[in-house]
Backbone as CSV, one residue per row, in Angstrom:
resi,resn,N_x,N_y,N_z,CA_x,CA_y,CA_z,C_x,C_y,C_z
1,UNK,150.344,144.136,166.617,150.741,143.185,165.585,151.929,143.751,164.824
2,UNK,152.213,142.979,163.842,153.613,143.708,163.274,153.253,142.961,161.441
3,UNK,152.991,143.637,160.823,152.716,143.544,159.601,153.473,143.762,158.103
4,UNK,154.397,145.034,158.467,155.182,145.665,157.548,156.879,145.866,158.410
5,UNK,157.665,145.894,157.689,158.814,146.471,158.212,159.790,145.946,157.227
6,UNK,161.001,146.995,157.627,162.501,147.270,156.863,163.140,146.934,157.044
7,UNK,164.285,146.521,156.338,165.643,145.672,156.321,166.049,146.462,155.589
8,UNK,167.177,148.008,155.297,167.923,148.735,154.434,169.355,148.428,154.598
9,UNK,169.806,147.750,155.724,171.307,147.759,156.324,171.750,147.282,154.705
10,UNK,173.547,147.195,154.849,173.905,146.183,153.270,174.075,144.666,154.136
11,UNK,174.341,144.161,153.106,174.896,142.432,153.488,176.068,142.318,155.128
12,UNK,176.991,143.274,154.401,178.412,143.112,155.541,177.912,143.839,156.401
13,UNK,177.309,144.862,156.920,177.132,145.386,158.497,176.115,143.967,158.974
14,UNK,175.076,143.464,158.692,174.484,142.517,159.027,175.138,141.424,159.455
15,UNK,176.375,140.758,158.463,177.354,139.779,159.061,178.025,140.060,160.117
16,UNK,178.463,141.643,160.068,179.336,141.864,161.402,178.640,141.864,162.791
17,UNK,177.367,142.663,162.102,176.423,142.686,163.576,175.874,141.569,164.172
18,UNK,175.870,140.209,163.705,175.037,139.226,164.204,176.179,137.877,164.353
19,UNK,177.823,138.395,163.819,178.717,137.091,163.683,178.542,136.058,162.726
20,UNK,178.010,136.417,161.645,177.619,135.352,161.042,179.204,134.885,159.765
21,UNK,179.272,134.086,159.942,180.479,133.360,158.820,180.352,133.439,157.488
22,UNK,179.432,132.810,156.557,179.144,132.676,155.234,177.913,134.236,155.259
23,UNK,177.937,133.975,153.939,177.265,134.956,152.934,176.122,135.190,152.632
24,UNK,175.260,135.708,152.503,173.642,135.753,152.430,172.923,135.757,150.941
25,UNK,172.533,134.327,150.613,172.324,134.470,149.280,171.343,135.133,149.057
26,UNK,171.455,135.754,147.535,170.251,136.637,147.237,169.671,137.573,148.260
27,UNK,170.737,138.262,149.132,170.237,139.256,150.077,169.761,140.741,149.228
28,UNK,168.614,141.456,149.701,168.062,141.963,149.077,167.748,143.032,150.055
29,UNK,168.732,144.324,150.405,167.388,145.586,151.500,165.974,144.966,150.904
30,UNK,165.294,146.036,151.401,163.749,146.375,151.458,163.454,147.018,151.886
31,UNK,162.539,148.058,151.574,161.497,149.374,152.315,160.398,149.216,152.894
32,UNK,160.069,147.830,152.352,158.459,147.468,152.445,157.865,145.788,152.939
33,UNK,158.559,145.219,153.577,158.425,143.590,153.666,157.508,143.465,154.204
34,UNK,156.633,142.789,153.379,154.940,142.350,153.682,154.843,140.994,154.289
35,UNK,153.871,140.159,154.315,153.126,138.837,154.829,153.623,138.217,153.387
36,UNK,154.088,137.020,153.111,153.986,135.982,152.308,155.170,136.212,151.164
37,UNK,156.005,137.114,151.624,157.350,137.415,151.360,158.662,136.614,151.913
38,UNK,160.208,136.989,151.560,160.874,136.288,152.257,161.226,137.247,152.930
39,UNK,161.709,136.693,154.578,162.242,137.461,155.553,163.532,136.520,155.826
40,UNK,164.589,137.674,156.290,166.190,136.907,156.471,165.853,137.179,158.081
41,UNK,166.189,135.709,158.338,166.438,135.302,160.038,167.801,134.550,160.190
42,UNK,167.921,134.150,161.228,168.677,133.831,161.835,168.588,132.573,163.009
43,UNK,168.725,131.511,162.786,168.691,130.326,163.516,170.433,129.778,164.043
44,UNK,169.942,129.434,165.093,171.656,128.258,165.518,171.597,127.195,165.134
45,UNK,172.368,126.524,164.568,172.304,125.173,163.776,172.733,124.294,164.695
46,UNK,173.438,124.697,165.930,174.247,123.679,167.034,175.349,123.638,167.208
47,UNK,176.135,124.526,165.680,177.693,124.702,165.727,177.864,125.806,165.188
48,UNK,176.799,126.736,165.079,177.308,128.156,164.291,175.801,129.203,163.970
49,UNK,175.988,130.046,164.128,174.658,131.020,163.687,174.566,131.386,162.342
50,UNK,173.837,130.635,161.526,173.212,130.807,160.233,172.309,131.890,160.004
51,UNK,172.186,132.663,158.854,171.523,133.393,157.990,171.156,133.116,156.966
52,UNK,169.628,133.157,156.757,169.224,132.935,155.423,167.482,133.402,155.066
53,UNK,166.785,132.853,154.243,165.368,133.285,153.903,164.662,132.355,154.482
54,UNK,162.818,132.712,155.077,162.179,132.133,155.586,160.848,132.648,154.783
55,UNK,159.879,132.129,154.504,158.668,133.133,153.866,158.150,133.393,155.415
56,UNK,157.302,134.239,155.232,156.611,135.419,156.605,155.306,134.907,156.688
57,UNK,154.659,133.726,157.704,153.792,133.643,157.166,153.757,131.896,157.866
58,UNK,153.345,131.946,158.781,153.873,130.011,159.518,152.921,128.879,158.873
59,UNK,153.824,128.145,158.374,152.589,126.697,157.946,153.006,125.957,158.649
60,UNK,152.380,125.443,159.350,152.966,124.712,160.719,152.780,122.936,160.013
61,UNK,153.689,122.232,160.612,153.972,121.326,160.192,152.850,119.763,159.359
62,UNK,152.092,119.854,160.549,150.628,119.476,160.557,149.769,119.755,159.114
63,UNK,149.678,121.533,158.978,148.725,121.753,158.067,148.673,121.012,156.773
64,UNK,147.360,121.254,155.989,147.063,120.199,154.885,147.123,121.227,153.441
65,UNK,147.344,122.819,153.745,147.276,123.982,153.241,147.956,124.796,153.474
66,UNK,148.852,125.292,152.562,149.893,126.424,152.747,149.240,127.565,153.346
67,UNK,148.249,127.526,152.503,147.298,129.064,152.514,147.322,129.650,153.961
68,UNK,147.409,128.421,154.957,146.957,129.358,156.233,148.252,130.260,156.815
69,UNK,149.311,129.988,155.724,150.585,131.205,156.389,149.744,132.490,156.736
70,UNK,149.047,132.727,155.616,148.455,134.674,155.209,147.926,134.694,157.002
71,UNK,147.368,133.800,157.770,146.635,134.084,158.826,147.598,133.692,159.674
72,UNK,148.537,133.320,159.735,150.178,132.927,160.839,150.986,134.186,160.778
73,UNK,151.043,135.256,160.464,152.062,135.958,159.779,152.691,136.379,161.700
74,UNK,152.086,136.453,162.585,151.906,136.913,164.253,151.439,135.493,164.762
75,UNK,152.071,135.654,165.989,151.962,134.552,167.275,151.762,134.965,168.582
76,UNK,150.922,135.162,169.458,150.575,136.237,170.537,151.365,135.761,171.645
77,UNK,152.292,136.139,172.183,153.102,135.644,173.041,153.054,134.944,174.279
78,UNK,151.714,135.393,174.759,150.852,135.499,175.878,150.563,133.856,176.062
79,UNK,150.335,133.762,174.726,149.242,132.406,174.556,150.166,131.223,173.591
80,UNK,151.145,131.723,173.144,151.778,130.652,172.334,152.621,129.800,172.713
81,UNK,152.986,129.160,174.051,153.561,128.147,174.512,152.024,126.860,175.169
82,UNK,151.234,127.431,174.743,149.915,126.641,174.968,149.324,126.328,173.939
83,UNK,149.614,126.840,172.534,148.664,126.429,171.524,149.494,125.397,170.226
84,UNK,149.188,124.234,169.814,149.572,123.449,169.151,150.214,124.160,168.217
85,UNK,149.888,125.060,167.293,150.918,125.447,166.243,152.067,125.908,166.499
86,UNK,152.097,126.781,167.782,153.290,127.214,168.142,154.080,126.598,169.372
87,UNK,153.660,125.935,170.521,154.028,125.313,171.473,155.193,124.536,171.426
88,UNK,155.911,123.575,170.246,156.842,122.702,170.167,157.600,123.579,169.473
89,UNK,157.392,125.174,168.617,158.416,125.585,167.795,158.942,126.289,169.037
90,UNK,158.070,125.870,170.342,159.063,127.697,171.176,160.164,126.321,171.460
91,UNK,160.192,125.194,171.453,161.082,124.438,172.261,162.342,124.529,171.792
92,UNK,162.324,124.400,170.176,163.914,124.011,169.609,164.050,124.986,168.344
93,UNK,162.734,125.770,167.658,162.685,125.823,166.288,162.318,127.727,166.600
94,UNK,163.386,128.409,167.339,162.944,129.362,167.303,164.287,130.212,166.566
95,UNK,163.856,131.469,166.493,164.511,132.332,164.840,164.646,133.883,165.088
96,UNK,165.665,134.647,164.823,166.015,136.012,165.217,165.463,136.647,163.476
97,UNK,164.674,137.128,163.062,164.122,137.959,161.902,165.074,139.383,162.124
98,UNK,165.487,139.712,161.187,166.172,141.126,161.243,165.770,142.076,160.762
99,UNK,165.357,143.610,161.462,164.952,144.385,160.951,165.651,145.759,161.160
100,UNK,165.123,147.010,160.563,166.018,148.061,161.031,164.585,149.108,161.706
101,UNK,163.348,148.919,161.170,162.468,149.649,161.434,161.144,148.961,161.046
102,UNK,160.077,149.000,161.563,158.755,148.766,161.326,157.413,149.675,161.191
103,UNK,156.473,149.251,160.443,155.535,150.524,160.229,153.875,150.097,161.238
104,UNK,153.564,150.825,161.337,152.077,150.435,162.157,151.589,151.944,162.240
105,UNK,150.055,151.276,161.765,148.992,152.659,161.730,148.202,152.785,162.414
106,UNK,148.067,154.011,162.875,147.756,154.477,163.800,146.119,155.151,163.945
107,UNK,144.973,154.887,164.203,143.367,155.162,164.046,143.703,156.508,164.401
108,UNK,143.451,157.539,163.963,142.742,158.907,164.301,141.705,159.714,163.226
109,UNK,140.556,159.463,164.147,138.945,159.288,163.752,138.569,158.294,162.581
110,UNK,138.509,158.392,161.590,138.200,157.502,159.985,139.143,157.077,159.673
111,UNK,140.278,157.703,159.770,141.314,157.362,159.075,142.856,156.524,159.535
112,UNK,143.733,155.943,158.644,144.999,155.228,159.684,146.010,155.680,159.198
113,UNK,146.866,155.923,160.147,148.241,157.196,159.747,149.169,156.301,159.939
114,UNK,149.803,155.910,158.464,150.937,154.806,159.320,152.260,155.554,159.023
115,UNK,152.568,155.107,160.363,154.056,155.530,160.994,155.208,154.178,160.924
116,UNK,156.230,155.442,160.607,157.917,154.199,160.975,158.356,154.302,162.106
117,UNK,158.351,153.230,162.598,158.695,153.041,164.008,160.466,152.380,164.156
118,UNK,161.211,153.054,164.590,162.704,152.372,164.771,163.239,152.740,166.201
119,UNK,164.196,152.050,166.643,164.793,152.051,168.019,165.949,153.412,167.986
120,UNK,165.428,153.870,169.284,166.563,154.938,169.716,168.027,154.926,169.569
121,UNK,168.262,153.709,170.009,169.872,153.469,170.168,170.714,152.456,169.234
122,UNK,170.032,151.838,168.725,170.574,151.289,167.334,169.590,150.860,166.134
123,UNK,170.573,150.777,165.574,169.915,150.467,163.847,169.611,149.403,163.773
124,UNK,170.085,148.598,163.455,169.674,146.889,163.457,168.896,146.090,164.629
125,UNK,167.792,145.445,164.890,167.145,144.656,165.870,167.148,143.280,165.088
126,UNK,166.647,143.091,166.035,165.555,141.515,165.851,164.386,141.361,166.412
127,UNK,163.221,140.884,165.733,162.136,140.261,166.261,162.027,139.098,166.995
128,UNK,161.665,138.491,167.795,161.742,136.794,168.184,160.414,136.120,167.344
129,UNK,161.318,135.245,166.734,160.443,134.649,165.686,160.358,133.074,165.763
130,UNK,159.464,132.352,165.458,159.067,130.597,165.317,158.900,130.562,163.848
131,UNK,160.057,129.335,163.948,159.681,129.107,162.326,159.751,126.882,162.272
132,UNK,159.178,127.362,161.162,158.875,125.229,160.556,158.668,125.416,159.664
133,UNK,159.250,123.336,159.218,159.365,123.432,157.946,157.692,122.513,157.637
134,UNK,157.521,122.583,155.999,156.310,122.138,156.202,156.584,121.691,154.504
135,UNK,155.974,120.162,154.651,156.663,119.220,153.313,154.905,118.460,153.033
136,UNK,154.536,118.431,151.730,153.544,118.178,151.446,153.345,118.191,149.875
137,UNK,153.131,116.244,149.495,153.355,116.340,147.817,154.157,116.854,147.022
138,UNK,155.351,116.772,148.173,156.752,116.906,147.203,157.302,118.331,147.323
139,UNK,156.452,119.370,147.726,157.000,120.730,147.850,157.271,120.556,149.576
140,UNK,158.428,121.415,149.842,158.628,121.646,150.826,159.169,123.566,150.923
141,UNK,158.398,123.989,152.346,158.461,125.528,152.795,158.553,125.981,153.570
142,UNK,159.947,126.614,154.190,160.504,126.985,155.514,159.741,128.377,155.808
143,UNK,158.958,128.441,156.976,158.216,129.773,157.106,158.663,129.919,158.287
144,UNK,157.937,131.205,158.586,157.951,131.948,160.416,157.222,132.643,160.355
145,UNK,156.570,133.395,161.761,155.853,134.199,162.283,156.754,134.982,163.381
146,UNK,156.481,136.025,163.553,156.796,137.328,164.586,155.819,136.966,165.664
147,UNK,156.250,136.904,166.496,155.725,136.827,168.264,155.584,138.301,168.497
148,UNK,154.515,138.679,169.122,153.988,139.891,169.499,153.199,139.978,171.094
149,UNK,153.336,141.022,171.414,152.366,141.508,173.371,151.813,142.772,173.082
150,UNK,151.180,142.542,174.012,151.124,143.984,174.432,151.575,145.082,174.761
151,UNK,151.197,146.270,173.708,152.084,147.552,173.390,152.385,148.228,174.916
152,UNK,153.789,148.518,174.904,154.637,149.604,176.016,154.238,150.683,175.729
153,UNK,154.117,151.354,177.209,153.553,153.165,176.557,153.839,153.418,175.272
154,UNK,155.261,153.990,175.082,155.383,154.081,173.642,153.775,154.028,172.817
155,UNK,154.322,152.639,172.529,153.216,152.187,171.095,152.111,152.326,171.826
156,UNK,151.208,152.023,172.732,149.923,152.253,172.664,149.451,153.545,172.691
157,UNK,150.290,154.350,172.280,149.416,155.772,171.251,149.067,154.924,169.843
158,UNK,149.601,154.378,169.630,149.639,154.060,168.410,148.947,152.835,167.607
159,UNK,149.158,151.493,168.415,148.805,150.485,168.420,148.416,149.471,169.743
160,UNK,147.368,148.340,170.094,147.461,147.886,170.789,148.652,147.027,171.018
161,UNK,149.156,146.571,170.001,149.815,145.209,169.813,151.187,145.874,169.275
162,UNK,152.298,145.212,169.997,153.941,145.699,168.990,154.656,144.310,168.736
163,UNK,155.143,143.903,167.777,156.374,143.141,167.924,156.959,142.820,169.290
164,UNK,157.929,141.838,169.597,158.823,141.671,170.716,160.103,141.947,170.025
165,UNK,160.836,142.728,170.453,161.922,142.807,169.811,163.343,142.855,171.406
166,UNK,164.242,141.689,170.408,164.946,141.229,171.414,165.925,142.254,171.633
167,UNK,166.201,142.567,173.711,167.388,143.085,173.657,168.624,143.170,173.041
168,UNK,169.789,143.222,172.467,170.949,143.059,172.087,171.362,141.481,172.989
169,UNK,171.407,141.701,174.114,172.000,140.925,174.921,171.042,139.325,175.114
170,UNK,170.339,139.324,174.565,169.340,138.527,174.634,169.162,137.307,173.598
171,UNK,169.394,138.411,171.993,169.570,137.348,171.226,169.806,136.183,171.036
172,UNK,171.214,135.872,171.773,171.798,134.429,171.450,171.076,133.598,172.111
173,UNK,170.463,134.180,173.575,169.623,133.008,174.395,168.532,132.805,173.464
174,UNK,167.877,133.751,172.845,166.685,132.934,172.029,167.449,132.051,171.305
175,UNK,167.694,132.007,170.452,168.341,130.914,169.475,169.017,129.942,169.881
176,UNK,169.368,130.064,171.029,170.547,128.547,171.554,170.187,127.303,171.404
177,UNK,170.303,126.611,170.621,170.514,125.102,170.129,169.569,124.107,171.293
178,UNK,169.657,124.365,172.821,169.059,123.644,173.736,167.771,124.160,173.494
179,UNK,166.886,122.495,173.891,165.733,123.125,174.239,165.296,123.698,175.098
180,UNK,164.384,124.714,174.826,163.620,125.569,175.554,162.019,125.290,176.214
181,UNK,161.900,125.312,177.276,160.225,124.373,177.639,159.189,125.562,176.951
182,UNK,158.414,125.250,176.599,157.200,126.355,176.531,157.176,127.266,177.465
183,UNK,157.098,126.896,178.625,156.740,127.994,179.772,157.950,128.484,179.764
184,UNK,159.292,128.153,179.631,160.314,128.845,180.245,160.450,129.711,179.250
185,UNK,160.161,129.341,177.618,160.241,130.460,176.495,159.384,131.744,176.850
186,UNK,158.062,131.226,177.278,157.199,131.996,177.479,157.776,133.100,179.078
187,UNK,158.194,132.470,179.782,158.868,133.592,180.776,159.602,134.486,180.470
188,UNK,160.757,134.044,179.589,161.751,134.560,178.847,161.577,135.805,178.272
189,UNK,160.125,135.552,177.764,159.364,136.796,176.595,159.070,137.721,177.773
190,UNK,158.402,137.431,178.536,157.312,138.510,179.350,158.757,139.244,179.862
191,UNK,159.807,138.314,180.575,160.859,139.238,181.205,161.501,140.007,180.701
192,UNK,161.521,140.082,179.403,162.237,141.219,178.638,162.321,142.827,179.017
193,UNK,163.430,143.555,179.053,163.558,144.764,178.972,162.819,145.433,177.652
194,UNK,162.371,146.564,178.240,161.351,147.307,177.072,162.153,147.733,176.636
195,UNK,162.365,148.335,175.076,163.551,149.104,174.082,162.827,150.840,173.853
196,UNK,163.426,151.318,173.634,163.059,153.042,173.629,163.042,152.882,171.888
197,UNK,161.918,153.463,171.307,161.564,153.882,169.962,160.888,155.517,170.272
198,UNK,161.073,155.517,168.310,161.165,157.196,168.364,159.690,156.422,166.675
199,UNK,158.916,157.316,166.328,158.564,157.506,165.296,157.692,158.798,164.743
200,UNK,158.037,158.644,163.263,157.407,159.425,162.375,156.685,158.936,161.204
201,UNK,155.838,159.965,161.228,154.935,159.687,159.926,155.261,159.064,158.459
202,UNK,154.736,158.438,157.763,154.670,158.192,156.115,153.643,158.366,155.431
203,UNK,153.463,158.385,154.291,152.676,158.745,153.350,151.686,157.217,152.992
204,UNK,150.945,157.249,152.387,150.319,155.768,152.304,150.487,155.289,151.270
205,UNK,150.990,155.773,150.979,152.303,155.133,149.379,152.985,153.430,150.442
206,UNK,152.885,153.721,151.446,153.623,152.192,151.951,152.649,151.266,152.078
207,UNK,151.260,151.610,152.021,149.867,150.795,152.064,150.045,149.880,150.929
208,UNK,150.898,149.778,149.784,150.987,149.022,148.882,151.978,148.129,148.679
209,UNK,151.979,146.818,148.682,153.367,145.648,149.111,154.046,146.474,148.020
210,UNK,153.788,146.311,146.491,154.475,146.446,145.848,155.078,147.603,145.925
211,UNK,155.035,148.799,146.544,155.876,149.875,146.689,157.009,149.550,147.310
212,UNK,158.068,149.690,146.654,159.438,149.164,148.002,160.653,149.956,147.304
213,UNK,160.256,151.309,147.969,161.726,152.681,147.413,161.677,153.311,148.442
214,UNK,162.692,154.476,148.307,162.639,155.507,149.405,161.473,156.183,149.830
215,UNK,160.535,156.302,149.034,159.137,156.893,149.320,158.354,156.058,150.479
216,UNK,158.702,155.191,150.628,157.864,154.337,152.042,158.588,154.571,152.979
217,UNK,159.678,155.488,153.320,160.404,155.892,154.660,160.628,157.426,154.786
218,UNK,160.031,158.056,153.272,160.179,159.339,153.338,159.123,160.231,154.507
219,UNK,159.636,161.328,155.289,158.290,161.972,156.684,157.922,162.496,156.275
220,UNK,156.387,162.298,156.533,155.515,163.040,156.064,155.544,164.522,156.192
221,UNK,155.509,165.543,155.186,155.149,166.729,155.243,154.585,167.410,156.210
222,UNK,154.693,168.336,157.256,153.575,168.364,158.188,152.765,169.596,157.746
C-alpha cells in the first residue's frame, strides 16, 4: 500500500520536470503527506498537461458520503479495471501524483520500522493515480487514489504491497487525453518496468500527520 510520502522538490524543478506551462497555486513541499490531505497531480486536459491539488482519498462519483475517501486512499491494480469505483476512472480520468520519496513500515517481531523509500536514479517520480470529481448538496471535491501491486523483491523485505510508480517514459501514456479500456489500462500497469529503490530508516516521529519537518526524513541512528 502506499500511505505516507514526500514532495520536497521547489515549484520550478517540478514545472521543468513534467513541462508544465502555468504555476502551481499554493504549492507547498511536504515531509509528511497523509490520507485526506491535498496531493499535486497532474492530468491532460486534451491541449496541455495541467498541475494542481486533488485531496488523497477517492469519493467516487456515485457515493452519498465523502467519508468513504479515508477507505479509497489505494486502488489494487490487479482488480481495478473490474470494480465499479474504479473501472470508468481507468478509461479517461486518470492522474500522475508527484512524489520524491515514500515511507512504509516494515514488521520486525512487535514492532514497525518505518523506512524512506526513494528511487536510485532520480529524484522526482510519479505514482499512477485515478481521480473524480464528486458534487453533492452544493459542495463539490476533486479526489484520487494511488494504484498499487504487488511488492518487487526490493519491497517485499519490507512490505507486501508498493505503489506503481511510473517509468519516466511512461508518464505521458498514462495521462493521454484518449480513452483507455479497462483491460488495456490494466495491461499497461502489469507491463511496467520495475524501478531500482534504495531505503533507510526513520524515527517514528513520521507516525504523526501533523509532523511535517526535516525530522521525518532524518536516518535513523544505528
Amino acid at each position: 500500500m502506499c500511505g505516507r510520502y514526500t514532495l520536497l522538490a521547489d515549484e520550478l524543478e517540478i514545472l521543468e520536470e513534467y513541462g508544465i506551462q502555468q504555476e502551481i497555486d499554493d504549492y507547498q513541499p511536504s515531509f509528511n503527506i497523509a490520507p485526506g490531505q491535498k496531493v499535486l497531480a497532474i492530468i491532460n486536459d486534451g491541449k496541455a498537461k495541467r498541475a494542481g491539488y486533488l485531496r488523497w482519498g477517492l469519493v467516487p462519483s456515485f457515493a452519498t458520503d465523502d467519508r468513504i475517501g479515508y477507505k479509497m486512499i489505494n486502488a489494487r491494480s490487479e482488480s481495478a479495471h473490474q470494480k465499479p469505483s474504479f473501472k470508468n476512472l481507468m478509461k479517461r480520468k486518470r492522474c500522475l501524483i508527484v512524489a520524491d520519496s515514500f515511507y512504509e513500515w516494515q514488521r520486525i517481531g512487535d514492532t514497525k520500522q518505518p523506512k524512506r523509500i526513494h528511487l536510485t536514479d532520480r529524484k522526482l517520480f510519479t505514482f499512477a493515480g485515478l481521480w473524480d470529481r464528486w458534487s453533492h448538496d452544493g459542495k463539490d471535491l476533486f479526489t484520487c487514489t494511488i494504484l498499487t501491486r504487488e511488492a518487487n523483491p526490493f519491497m517485499k523485505e519490507i512490505h507486501h504491497r508498493m505503489p506503481i510508480i511510473l517509468p519516466k517514459n511512461k508518464e505521458d501514456e498514462w495521462i493521454a487525453p484518449e480513452v483507455m479500456e479497462p483491460n488495456k489500462a490494466h495491461e499497461f500497469l502489469f507491463n511496467l518496468e520495475p524501478e531500482k529503490f534504495a531505503a533507510y530508516n526513520v524515527s517514528n516521529y513520521v507516525n504523526t500527520a501533523k509532523n511535517n519537518d526535516e525530522a521525518c526524513i532524518a536516518p535513523l541512528a544505528n
